[in-house]
N, C-alpha and C positions, 0 to 999 in steps of 0.2 A: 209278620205275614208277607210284608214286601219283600223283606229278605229269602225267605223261602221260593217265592215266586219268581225273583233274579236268578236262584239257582237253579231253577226249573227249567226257567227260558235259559240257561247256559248249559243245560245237560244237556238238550234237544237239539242246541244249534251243533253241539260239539259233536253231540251223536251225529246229524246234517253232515259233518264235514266230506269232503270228495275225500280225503285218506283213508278212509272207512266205507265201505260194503256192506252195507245193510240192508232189509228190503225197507225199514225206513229213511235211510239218504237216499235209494236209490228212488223210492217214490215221492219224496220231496226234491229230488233234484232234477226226473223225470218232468214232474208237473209244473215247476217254475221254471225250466228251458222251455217248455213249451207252449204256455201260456203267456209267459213273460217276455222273454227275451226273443226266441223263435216267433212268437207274433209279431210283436216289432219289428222284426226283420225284414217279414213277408209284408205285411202291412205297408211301410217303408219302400220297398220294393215293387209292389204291385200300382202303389200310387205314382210312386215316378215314371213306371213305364206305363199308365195308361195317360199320365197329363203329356210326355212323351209324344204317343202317339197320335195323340190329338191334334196335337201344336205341328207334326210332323212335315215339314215343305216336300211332299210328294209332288216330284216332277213325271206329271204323266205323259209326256212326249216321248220319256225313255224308260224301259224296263224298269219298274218300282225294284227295292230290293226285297228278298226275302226276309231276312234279317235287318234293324232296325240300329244295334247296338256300332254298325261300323261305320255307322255315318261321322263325319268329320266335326261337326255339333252335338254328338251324343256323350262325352263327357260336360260339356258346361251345361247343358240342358238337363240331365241327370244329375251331378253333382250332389247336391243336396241329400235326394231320399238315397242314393248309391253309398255314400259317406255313411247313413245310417243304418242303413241294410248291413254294410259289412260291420260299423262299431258293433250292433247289437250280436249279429252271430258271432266276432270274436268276443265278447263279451259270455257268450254263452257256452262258447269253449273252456275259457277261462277260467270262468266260475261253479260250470257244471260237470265239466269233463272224468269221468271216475276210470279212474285206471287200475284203482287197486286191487287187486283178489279177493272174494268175503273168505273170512274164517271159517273153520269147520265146516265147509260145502263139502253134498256128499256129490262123487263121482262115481255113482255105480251105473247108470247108464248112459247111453248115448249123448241123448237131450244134455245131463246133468253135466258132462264131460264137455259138450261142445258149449255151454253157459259159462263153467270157469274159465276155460280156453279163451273165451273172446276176449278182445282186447280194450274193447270202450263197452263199459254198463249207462252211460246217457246215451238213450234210443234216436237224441237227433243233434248228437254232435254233428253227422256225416250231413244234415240238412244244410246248419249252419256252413260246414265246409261250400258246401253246393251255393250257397246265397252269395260269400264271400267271391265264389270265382266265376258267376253270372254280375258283381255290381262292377267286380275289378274289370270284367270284359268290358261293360259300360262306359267306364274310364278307360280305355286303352291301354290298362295296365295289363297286358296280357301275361308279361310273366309273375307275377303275382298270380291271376285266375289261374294259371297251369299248375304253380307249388298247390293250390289249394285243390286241384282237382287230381294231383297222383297222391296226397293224403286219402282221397278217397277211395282212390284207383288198389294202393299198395295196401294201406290201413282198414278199410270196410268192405271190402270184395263180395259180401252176400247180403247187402243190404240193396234195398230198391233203389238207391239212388245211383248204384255203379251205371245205371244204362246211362242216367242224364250226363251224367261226370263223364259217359263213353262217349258220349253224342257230342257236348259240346268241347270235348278235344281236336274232336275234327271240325268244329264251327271255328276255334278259336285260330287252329293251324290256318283254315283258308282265309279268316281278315288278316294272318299273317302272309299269304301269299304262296302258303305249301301245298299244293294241291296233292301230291304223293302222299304225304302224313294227315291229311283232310281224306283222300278214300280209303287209308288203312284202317284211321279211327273209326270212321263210319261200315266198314264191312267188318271191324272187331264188334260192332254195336248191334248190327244185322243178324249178329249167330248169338244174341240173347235171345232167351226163351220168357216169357209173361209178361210182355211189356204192357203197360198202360195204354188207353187212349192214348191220354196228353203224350205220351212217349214216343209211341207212334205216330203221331202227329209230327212232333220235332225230328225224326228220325227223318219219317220222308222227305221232308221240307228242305231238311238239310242237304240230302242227297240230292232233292232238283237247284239247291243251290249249287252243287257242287256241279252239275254238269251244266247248268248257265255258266260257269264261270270255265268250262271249258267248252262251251259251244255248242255242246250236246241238246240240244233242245227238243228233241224224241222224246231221248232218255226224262228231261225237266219235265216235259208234260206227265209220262207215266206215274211218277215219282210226286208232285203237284197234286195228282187228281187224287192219290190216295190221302194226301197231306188234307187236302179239304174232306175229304171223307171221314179222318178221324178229329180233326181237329173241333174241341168242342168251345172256343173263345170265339165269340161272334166276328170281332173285328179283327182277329189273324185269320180266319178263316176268309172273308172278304178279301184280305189282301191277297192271300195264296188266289184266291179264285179269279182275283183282277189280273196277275199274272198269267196266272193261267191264258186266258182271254187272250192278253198280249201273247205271247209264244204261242196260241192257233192265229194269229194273222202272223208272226212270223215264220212259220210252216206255211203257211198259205190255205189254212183249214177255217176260212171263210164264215162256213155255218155255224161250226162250232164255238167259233169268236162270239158271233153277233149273239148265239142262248147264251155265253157265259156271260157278258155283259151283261145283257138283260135279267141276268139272276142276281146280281153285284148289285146293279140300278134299285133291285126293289126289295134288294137286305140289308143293304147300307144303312147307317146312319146318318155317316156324314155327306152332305147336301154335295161338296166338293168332290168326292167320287162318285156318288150317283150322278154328277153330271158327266165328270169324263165317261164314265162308262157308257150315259145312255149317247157321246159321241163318238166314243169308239165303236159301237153297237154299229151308230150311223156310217160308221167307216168299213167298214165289215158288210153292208149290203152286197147280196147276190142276186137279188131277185125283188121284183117288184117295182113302181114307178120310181125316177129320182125326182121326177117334180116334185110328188107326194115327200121325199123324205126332203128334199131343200125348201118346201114350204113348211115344213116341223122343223125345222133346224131356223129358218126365218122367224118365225112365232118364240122361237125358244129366246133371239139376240132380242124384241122387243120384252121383254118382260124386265124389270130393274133389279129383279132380283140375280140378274145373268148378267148384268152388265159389267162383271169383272171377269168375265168368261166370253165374252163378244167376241176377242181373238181367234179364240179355240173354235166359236162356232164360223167365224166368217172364213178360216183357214179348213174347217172340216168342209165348209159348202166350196172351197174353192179347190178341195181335191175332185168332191164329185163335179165339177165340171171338169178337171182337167184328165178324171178315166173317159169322162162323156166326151175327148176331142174337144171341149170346147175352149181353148186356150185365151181369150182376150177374156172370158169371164175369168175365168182362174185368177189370172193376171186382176181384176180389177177386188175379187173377194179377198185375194193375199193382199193386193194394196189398203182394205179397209181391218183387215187383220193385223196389220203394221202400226196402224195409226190408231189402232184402240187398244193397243197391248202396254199393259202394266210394266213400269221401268224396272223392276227387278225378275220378269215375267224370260222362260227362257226361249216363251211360246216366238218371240217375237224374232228371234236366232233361226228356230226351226223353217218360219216362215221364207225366211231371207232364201236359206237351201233350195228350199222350194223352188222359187223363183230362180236363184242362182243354177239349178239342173234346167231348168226350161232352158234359158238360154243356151247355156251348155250345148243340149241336146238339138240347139239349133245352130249353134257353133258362131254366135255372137257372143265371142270370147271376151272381150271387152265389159260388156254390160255382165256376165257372168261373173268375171274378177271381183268387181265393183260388189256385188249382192255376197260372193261366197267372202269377203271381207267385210263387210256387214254382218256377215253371220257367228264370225269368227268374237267380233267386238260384242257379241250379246247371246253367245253361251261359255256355261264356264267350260275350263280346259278339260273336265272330268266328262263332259255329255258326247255321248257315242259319234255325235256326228259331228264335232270340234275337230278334230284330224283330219279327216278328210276334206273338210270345208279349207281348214287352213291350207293343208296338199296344194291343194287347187288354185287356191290364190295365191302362194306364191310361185306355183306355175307360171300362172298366167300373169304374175305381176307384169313382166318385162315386154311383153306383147300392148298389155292395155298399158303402161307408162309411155310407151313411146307413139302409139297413137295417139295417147291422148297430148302429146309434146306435136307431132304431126298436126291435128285438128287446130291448135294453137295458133300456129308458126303459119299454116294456110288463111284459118280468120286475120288474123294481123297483116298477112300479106293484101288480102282483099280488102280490107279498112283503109290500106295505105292507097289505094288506087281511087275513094273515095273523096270527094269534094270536103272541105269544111261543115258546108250544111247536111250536106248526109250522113257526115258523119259524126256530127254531134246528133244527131234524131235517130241512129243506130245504136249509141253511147245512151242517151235519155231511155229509147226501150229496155233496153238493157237494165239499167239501174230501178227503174220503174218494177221491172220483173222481182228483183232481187230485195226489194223496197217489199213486198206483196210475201215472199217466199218469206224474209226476217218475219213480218207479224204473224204469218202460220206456225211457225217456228215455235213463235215466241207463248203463241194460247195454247201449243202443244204442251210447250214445257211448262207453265203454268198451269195448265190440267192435269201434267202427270204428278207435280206437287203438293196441289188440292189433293190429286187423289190420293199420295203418301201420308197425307196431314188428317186427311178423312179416316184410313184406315189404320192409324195408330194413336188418335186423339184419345182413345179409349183405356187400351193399353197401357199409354203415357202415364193416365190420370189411376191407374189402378192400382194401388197397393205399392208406386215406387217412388211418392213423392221423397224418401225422404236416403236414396241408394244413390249411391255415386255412380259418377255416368257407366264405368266400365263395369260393372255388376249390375247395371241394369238392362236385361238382356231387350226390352222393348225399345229401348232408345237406342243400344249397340243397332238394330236391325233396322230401323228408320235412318242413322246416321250412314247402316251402309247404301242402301238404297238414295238415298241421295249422290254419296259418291260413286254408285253405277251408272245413275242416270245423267252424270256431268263427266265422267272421264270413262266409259266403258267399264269390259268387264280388265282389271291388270291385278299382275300379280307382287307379290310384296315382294320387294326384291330393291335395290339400288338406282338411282334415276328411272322409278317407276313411272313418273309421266311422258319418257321417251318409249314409245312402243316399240321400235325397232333398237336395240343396241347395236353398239359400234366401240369403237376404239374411243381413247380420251383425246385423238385429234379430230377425231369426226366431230366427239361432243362440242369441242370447242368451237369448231369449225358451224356446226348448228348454232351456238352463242351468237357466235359473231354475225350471221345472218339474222337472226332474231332482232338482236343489236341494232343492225342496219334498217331493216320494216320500222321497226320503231322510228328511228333519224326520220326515213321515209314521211312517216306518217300520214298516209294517205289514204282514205278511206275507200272501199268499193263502192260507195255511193257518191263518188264524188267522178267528174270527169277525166280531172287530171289520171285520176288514177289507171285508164286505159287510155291515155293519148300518150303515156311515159314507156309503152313498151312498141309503139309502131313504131316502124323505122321510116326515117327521113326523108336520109339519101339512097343513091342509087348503090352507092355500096353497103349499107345496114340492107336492103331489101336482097340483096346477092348474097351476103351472109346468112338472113333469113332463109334464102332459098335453100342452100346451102344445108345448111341445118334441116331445114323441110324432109331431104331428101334421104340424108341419114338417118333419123327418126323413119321414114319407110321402110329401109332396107332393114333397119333393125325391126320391126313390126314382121317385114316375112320373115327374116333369121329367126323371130319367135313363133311366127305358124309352124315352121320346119324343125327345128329343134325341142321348144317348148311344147305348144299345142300337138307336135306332128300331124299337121296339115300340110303336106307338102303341095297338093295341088292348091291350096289358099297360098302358098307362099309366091310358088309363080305367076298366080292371077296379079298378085298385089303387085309382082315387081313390072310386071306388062307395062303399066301404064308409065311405068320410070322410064323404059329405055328411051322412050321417042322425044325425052327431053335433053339436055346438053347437061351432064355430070361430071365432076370431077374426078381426077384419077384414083384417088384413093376410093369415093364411094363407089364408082365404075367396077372396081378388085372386089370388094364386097359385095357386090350386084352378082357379080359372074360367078364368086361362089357357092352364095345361097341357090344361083339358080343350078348349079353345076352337084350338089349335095342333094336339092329336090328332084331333080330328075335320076339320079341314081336311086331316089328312095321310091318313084312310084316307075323304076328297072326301064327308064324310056335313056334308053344307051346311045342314040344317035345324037339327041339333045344334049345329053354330057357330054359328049366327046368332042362336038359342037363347043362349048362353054370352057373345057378344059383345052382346047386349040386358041382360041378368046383369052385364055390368061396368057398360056405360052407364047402369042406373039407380041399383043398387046402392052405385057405386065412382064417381062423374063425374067426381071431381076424380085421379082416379089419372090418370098419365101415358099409362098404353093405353087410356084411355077418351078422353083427352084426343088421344091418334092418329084412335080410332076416328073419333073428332068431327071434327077438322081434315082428315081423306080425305075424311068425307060433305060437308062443308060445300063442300070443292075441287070437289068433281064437281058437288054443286048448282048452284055459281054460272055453270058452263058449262052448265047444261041452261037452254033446249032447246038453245039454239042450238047450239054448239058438238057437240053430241049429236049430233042432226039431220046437222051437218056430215058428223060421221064416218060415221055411216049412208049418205050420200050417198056417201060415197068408196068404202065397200067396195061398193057397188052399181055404181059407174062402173067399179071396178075386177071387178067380175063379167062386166061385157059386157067387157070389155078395153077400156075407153077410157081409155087412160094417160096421154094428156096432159090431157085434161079432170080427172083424178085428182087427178094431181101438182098442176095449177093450184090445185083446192078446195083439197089439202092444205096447200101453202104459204101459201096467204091465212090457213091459224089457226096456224100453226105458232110464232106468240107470244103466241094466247091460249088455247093449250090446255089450258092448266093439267095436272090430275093426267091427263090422256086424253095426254099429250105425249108418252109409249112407244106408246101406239096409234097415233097417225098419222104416228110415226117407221115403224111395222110398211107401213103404205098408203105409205108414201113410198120404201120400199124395194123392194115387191112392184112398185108401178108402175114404178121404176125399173128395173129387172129384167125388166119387160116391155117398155120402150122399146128400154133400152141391153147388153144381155144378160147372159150368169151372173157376167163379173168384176164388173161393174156393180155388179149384185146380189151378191154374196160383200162386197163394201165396204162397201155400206148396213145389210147384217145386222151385222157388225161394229161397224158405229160403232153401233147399237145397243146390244150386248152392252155395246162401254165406258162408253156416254153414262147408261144405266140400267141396271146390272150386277142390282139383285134386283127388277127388274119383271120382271109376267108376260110382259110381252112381249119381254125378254131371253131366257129361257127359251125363248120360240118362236122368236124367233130364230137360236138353237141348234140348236132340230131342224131347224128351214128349213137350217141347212146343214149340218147331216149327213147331211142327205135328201141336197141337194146335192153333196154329194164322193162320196157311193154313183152318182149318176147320170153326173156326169162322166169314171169311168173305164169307164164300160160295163159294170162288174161286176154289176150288181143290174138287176133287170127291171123297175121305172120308170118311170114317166112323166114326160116331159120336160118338163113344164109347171111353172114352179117354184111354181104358183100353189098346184101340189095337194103341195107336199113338205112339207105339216105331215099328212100320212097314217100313223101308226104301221107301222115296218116288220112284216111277219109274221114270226113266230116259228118257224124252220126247223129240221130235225130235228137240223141241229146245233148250236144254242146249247147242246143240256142237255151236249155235251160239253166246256163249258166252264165254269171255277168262279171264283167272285169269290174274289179275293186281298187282302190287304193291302197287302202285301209288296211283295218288286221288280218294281219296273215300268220301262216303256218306252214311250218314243213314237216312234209310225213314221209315217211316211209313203210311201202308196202314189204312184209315179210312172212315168211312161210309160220303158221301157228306152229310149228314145230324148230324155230329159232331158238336160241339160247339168248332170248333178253337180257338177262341182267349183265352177260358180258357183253353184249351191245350196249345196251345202256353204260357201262361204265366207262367206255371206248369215246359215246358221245359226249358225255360228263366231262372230258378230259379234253377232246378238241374244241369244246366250250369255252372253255378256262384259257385255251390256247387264242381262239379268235378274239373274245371280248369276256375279257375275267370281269368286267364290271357291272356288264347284264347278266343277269338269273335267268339261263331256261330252263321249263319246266320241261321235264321227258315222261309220256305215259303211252300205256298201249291198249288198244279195245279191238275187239273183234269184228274184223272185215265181213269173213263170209267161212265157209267150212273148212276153207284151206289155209286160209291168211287170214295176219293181225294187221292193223294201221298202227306207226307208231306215233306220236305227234308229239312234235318239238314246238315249244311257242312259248311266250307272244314273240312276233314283229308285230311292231306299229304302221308298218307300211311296208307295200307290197314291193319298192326296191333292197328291204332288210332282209326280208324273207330269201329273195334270187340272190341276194349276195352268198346268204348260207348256204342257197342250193350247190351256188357253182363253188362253194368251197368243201361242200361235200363230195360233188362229183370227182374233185380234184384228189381230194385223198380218201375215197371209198374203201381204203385198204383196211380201216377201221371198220370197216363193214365183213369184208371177207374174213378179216382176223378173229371176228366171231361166230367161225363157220357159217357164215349165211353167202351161196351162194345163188340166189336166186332173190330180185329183188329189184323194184321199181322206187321210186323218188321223184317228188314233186313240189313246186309252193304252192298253196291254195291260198281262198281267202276265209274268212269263217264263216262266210256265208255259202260259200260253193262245198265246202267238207261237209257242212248237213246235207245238201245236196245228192254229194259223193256220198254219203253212209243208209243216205233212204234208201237210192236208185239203185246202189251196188252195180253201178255200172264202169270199169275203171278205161273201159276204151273209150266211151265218150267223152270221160275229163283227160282223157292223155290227147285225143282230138283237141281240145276244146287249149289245153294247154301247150300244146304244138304251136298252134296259130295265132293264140293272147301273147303266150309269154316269150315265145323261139323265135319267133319268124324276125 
């Protein structure tokens, strides 16, 4: 009997086998992929990305992401179920996969013909496929997900899952950084027909991903709003809509913020978004009292259950004071949002910005330095406003180092004029202060470590007693939070606790200092330790002075070059001259002041300062400029003078060959005039041979003498020029008149100068040959910096013209580099029949701007005056 039955259960499973085609293997291998192995998968899968999302450090100060899986902790945080998602689908490949033809099938119709024909009889191999290259995306195994998803693509083509396999090719391209292969994949997935919900959910979402990440945020919201419309998962649907929210206050669609919000606030689950939301709600007011909303935002910081949120509220109440003008409150709400902010919190960065713009905007550059360097040390490098904060401080480093070298070097001088008793009871305040400051210090940081100790006690003790530290992702997260909270935020890298690098003699050179404080050993609470830097005698105090003074001069060198303040720079040096300087600091006085007065065009006062060097100073090296310019231009007067006078006169009647002729007869003895009759040689040429003509000749300008004036003009000759050429701007055609300053149109002021990311576009006729432009810039890419990746795409301007937009720069001096190395070889433009055609840098904030307004005279204003002048 048992034997019979051995042979039973081995005739069935033989018959089972995947080599054979039968509707019973095929229904036994159907029903255990799908129940067995394909549940486990999904199972597996679903569980890791809702414990995932849970746990998910949503930084709501900045743009949440769409997608979850490209976070930089979404392989070790997934791991686990991701590992099992894919064993079990390949396992079910493996085991279930039937490829072989059934015997005797009839093919007499359609149906029956297009069943033998298929290539896979298990109905969810192609699932499996799909699971395998959603957990590989998890793990940042992207090329893995992609083999698994053209198995889908080339292998199952009319199965339901080709849309998701289409969809997340183009997810997968943009966490790779291809945005070109990210909207091909996605507009190949757009021209399926039957899509699902869920399909369609993922579809739109994808697409407003795709235009967040090019800036498009019109386009993200239309895109968004559908994405929540079909999405039927509660808590991606919440997400999409919280974004949402976010991108109406960054369009500046105010009302629309504050409903999305408040529909976020009370579908949520979790307590942590429904609180940001009902703050960002609070940020988003248009109408109604603010007392009313800062005594609900008050009510909200006393409850304890807010009290790891107290930040977010006392910085939300210190914005509405600061739209309401009322600046000393702001200031005092950001200061109680500084000091209750969690030490791995990035709220507490954000704040600093805040602060550091106030200043700023008050051009107490110093105390700005100070806060936008604060800001830099507690957000990470990834958070949108990390670049720009850093920009700015080191801007302003050199400005605030040397006032604050100045403020020094004057306290020490006036301590030295003090008595012994005054000046140990200057010394006693002093330390007393600092005595007061260390024990605030000190219950700070012992409150933010409670509060470390409070919020992972939990954690600690749950299910990890027995994981070794670096798999225990609760203690990894606590161990880093302590090292945020003691050494900022640094990056892993080589003499990480030096935050500025330098060379290996700086390094050592820092040792050795180090070294010495130590020998020193003296503590700031102690006297000795400020009576060891006042000076004595009367020559350490002349030294001090001495130092005092160059420390100034360098502080205006940094209003005028750095901050460009030039009228702060003159103010600053006023007060120097009426005192008795040395000759070398005297040479530096006169030039700073000689550089600021040509910058705010006050001519008598340079000419003034630059007479000042020359008698003064003769043998200095900028005296010795001064000399060797006047001397150049002497030895061509008259003649040569005369000449050029003659040319712009030929060239007034338009007589451009008679022009060109003068010109070329001195164009090897022009000496220092040799950028002015490049200027006549180009204007005439341009009236001979027309605007490409002329776009060449400015050009070789700008290369040939990149800091003459008449490079500069050059510049505006053709930016005159690209406004005129698309027809956009109302102009005169004459390229003689395009050094006319554009007028300033009522929409420049809606536009604000950036630092930060920028872009270069180019306007072109919708009837351009793109792709051979594009492939022209692809190649002078490669020529300027083969080691950055730009990305080149184009969208449509308005009925006549496309934008093409070249990006990223990181900063808005990357962006003007490429401009003027585009202007410089625009031939790469003409080479692809486009002769008509404007270019510009923008920022990513003024391009939405630019694409709402469709105004292109207002941003050629608005960048005439930011970026030329």
């Amino acid at each position: 009997m048992k034997k019979a039955l051995l042979i039973l259960l081995s005739g069935l499973l033989l018959g089972c086998s995947t080599q054979k085609n039968t509707l019973v293997s095929r229904t036994y291998h159907n029903v255990t992929a799908r129940y067995n192995y394909l549940f486990n998968a999904k199972e597996s899968y679903n569980e890791s990305i809702s414990k995932y999302s849970k746990e998910y450090p949503f930084a709501y100060t900045s743009l949440l992401p769409v997608f979850l899986f490209s976070d930089k902790q979404a392989p070790s945080k997934t791991a686990e179920g991701m590992d099992r998602a894919i064993l079990k689908s390949g396992m079910l490949i493996k085991y279930h996969s039937i490829t072989a033809k059934p015997r005797n099938a009839k093919q007499n119709t359609p149906a029956q013909r297009a069943f033998y024909n298929q290539r896979e009889f298990c109905k969810y191999v192609d699932d499996a496929y799909l699971y395998i290259a959603k957990a590989n995306a998890f793990q940042h195994e992207y090329g893995k997900a992609q083999q698994a998803i053209d198995q889908i693509l080339l292998n199952y083509p009319n199965t339901e899952t080709k849309a998701d396999a289409q969809i997340w090719q183009g997810i997968i391209a943009g966490a790779e950084g291809d945005l070109i292969q990210y909207g091909s994949a996605l507009g190949t997935a757009s021209q399926l027909k039957g899509l699902s919900k869920k399909q369609a959910a993922l579809l739109r979402a994808a697409w407003a991903d795709y235009h967040i990440k090019k800036n498009d945020y019109s386009k993200a919201i239309e895109n968004l709003e559908q994405a929540v419309f079909f999405e039927t998962s509660k808590v991606d649907r919440n997400r999409y809509r919280y974004i949402l929210g976010q991108l109406y206050l960054q369009t500046n669609k105010k009302q629309q913020a504050a409903a999305t919000f408040h529909k976020v606030a009370r579908s949520t689950s979790s307590y942590e978004m429904a609180f940001n939301a009902q703050l960002d709600e609070a940020r988003s007011y248009t109408t109604g009292s603010t007392s009313d909303l800062k005594n609900i935002l008050l009510k909200m910081a006393k409850s304890e259950r807010n009290a790891p949120y107290r930040d977010q509220i006392y910085y939300t109440i210190g914005k509405i004071y600061q739209q309401d003008k009322n600046e000393k409150e702001a200031r005092n709400f950001y200061a109680k949002s500084i000091s209750s902010s969690a030490p791995t919190s990035s709220q507490r960065g954000v704040t600093y910005v805040a602060l550091a713009d106030m200043a700023y905007d008050k051009k107490d550059f110093v105390q700005a330095q100070s806060y936008y360097d604060s800001a830099t040390l507690n957000l990470d490098s990834g958070h949108p406003m990390y670049n720009e904060a850093q920009l700015r401080s080191n801007k302003l480093g050199r400005l605030a180092e040397n006032m604050r070298e100045y403020q020094r070097l004057d306290s020490l001088l006036k301590m030295s004029e003090l008595s012994e008793t005054d000046l140990n009871k200057v010394i006693d305040s002093k330390i007393a202060f600092l005595t007061e400051q260390q024990n605030k210090a000190q219950e700070e940081a012992n409150t933010q470590r409670q509060y470390l100790m409070n919020q992972n006690s939990l954690s600690l003790n749950t299910n990890q007693s027995g994981s070794w530290y670096f798999y225990n992702q609760s203690t990894l997260a606590f161990g880093a939070a302590e090292f945020k909270m003691r050494w900022g935020q640094r990056k892993l890298e080589d003499n990480w606790r030096r935050r500025n690098k330098g060379t290996l003699e700086q390094l050592a050179e820092e040792q050795k200092e180090e070294e010495k404080m130590k020998e020193d050993n003296l503590s700031p609470l102690s006297r000795e330790f400020y009576l060891k830097d006042i000076p004595k005698s009367a020559a350490e105090r002349q030294k001090y002075v001495d130092q005092k003074q160059t420390a100034l001069i360098n502080v205006a060198e940094a209003y005028r070059a750095d901050a460009e303040e030039p009228h702060q720079a003159i103010e600053t040096l006023n007060g120097l001259m009426s005192e008795k300087i040395s000759d070398a600091n005297e040479l530096k006085a006169y030039s700073t002041y000689y550089q600021s007065y040509l910058a705010v065009n006050n001519l008598s006062e340079a000419q003034r300062y630059k007479e000042l060097i020359l008698n003064k100073h003769p043998k200095s090296g900028l005296a010795q400029s001064f000399s060797n310019s006047q001397h150049s231009t002497d030895s061509q007067s008259p003649v040569v003078s005369e000449a050029l006078a003659k040319c712009v006169e030929l060239l007034n009647a338009s007589k451009y060959n008679e022009c060109l002729s003068l010109a070329n007869q001195h164009s090897t003895t022009a000496g220092a005039l040799a950028p002015q009759f490049a200027l006549v040689r180009a204007m005439a040429t341009g009236g001979l041979l027309g605007k490409d003509a002329y776009r060449k000749e400015l050009s070789a300008i700008i290369s040939q003498y990149p800091n003459s004036e008449a490079a500069k003009t050059a510049l505006e000759y053709l930016n005159q020029l690209d406004k005129q050429t698309l027809k956009l701007i109302n102009s005169t055609d004459s390229a003689e008149k395009s050094n006319q300053t554009p007028t300033k149109s009522a929409s420049i002021t809606s536009y604000r100068v950036s630092e930060a990311c920028h872009i270069t576009i180019l306007v072109i006729p919708n009837t351009a040959n793109f792709n051979q432009l594009k492939f022209n810039l692809v190649s002078l890419n490669l020529e300027l910096s083969p080691e950055q990746e730009l990305n080149i795409s184009k969208q449509q301007f308005d009925s006549e013209n496309d934008i093409l937009v070249i990006s990223p720069f990181n900063s808005k001096k990357k962006a003007m580099d490429y401009y003027y190395n585009l202007i410089q070889k625009q031939s790469i433009i003409t080479q692809a029949g486009i002769d008509k055609f404007a270019t510009f840098a923008i920022s990513c904030e003024n391009l939405e701007i630019l694409l709402k307004e469709k105004n292109l005279e207002g941003y050629a204003g608005f960048f005439f005056n930011s970026y030329l002048k």
